[in-house]
C-alpha positions in Angstrom: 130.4 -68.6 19.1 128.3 -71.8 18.3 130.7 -73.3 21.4 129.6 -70.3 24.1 125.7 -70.2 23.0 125.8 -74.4 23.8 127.4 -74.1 26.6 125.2 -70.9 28.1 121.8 -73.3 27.0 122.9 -76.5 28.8 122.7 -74.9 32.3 119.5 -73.9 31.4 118.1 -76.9 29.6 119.4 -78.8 32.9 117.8 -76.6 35.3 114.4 -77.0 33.2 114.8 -81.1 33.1 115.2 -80.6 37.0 112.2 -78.7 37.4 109.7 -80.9 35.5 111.3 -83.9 37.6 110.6 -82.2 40.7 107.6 -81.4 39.9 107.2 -85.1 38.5 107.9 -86.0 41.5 105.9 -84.2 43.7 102.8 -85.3 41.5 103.3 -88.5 41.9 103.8 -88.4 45.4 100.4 -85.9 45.4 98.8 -89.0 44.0 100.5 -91.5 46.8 99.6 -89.5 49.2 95.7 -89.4 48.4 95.6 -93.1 47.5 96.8 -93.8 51.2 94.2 -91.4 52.9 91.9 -93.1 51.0 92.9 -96.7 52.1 93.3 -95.4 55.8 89.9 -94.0 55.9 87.9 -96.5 58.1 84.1 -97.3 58.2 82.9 -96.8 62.1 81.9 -99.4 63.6 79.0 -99.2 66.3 76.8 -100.9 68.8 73.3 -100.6 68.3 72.8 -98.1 71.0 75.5 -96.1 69.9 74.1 -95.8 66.2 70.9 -95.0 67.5 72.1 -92.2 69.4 73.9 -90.7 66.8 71.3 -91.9 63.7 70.8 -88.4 62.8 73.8 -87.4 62.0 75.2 -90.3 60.5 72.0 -89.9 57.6 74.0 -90.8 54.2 76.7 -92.3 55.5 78.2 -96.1 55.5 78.8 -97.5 59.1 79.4 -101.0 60.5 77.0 -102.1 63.4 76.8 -105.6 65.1 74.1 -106.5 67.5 71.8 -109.5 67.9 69.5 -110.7 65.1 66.1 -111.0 66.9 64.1 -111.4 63.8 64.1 -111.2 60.5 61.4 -110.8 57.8 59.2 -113.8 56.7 58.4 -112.4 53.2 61.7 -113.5 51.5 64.2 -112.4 54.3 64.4 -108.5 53.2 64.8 -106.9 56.6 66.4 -108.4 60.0 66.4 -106.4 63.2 69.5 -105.7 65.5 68.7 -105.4 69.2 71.0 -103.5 71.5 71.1 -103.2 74.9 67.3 -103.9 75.2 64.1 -104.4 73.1 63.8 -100.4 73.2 67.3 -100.1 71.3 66.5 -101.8 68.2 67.0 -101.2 64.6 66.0 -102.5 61.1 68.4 -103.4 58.8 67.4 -103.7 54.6 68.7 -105.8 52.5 70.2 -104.5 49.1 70.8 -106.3 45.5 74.6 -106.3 47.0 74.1 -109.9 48.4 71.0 -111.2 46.4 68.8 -108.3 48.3 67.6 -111.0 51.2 69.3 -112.2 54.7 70.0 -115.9 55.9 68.1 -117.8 58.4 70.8 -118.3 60.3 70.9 -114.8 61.3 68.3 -115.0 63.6 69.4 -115.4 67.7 73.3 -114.6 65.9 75.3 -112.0 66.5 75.2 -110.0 63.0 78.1 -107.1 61.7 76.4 -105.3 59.1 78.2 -102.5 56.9 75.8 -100.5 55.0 74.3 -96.7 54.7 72.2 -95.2 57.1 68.9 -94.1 56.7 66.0 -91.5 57.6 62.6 -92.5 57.6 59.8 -89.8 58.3 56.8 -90.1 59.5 54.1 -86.9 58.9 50.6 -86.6 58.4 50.7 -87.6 54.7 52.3 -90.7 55.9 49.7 -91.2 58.3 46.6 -91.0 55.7 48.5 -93.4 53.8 48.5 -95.8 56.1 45.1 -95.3 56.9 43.6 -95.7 53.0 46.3 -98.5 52.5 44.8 -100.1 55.4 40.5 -99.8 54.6 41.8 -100.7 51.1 43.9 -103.6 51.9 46.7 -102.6 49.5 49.9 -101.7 51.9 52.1 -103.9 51.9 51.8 -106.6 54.9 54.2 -107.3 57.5 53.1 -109.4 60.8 50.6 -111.8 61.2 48.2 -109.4 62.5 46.1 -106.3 61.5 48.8 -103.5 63.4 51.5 -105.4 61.4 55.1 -106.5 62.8 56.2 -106.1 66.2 59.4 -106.3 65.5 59.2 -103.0 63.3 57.3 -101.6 65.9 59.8 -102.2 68.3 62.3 -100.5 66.1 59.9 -97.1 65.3 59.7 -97.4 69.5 56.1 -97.4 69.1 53.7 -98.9 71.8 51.9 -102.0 71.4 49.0 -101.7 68.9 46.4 -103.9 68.2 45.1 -101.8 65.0 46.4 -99.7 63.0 44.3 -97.2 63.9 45.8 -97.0 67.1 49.4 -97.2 65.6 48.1 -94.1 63.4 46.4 -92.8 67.0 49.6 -92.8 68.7 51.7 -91.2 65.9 49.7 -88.4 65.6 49.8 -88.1 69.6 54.0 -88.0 69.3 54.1 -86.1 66.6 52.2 -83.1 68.4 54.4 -84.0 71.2 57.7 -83.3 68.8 56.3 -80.4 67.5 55.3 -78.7 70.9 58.8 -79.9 71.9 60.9 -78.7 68.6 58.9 -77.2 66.4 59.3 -80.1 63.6 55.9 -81.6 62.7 57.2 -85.1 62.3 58.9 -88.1 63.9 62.1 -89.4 62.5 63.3 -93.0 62.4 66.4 -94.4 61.2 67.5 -97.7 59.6 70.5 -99.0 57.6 71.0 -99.9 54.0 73.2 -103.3 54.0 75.8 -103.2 51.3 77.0 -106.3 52.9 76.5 -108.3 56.5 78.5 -111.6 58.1 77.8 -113.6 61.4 79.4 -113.6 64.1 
């Protein structure tokens, strides 16, 4: 009796020990299978132009963009600027506490590949009287050697020359009612990128 009831469990104890190695098996190849879509998953890379063009909806993501350094920031080398194209295709890059949070020298007039996250800055009316009290009070932060502040950044927020920053603040307001009539959104958008971590070219 003992020899029938052993021999009607092994089929089934075999069958189970087959299961859970299947399934074993299929776990673990689950797990392969999401460690190499992970690995395979690339970071774009993009001209200038390009990732200007499609800024908005690349907003929280990490991209790669190379483009000429034309300048970079004289208060401790936090931003450069990538120029495409042309002047009018330009974009700020930020340094993060990835590298030590400031660029080389040697960036400037050098081709740069940056990989980082990209960026929405908006500008509205509230931003606009800040920039105006920051600017009677002297507290905003400087940029530039003059009183409308660095041409470079304004080259980037594809802003006119400006002398002032009352006529930066002038001609914000004047393009913001433009957007507005145009989309209905009562502010202008501007886009830049995070750097996780750059090299050059």
């Amino acid at each position: 009796m003992k020899k029938i009831k052993l021999m009607c469990a092994l089929p089934l104890m075999a069958g189970a020990l087959l299961m859970t190695s299947c399934q074993g098996n299929k776990q673990a190849q689950q797990t392969e299978d999401s460690t190499q879509t992970e690995v395979t998953e690339a970071v774009p890379t993009l001209d200038v132009d390009k990732l200007m063009a499609e800024a908005e909806t690349l907003v929280g993501k990490t991209v790669t963009v190379e483009g000429l350094c034309t300048h970079i920031c004289a208060h401790g080398g936090c931003k450069i600027f990538l120029m495409g194209s042309d002047e009018n295709h330009t974009i700020r890059i930020e340094a993060t506490d990835a590298f030590g949070g400031s660029f080389s020298k040697d960036c400037v007039n050098a081709n740069v590949s940056v990989t980082g996250k990209v960026m929405e800055t908006r500008i509205d009316e509230t931003a606009l009287v800040k920039m105006e009290t920051e600017s009677a009070e002297a507290t905003g932060e400087k940029h530039g050697n003059g009183e409308a502040g660095c041409a470079s950044e304004q080259k980037a927020m594809q802003e006119k020359a400006a002398n002032s920053i009352k006529e930066r603040v002038a001609d914000f307001r004047k393009r913001i009612a433009e957007e507005k009539a145009k989309s209905g959104k009562e502010y202008l958008s501007f886009y830049y990128v995070e750097a996780d971590s750059y090299e050059i070219k």
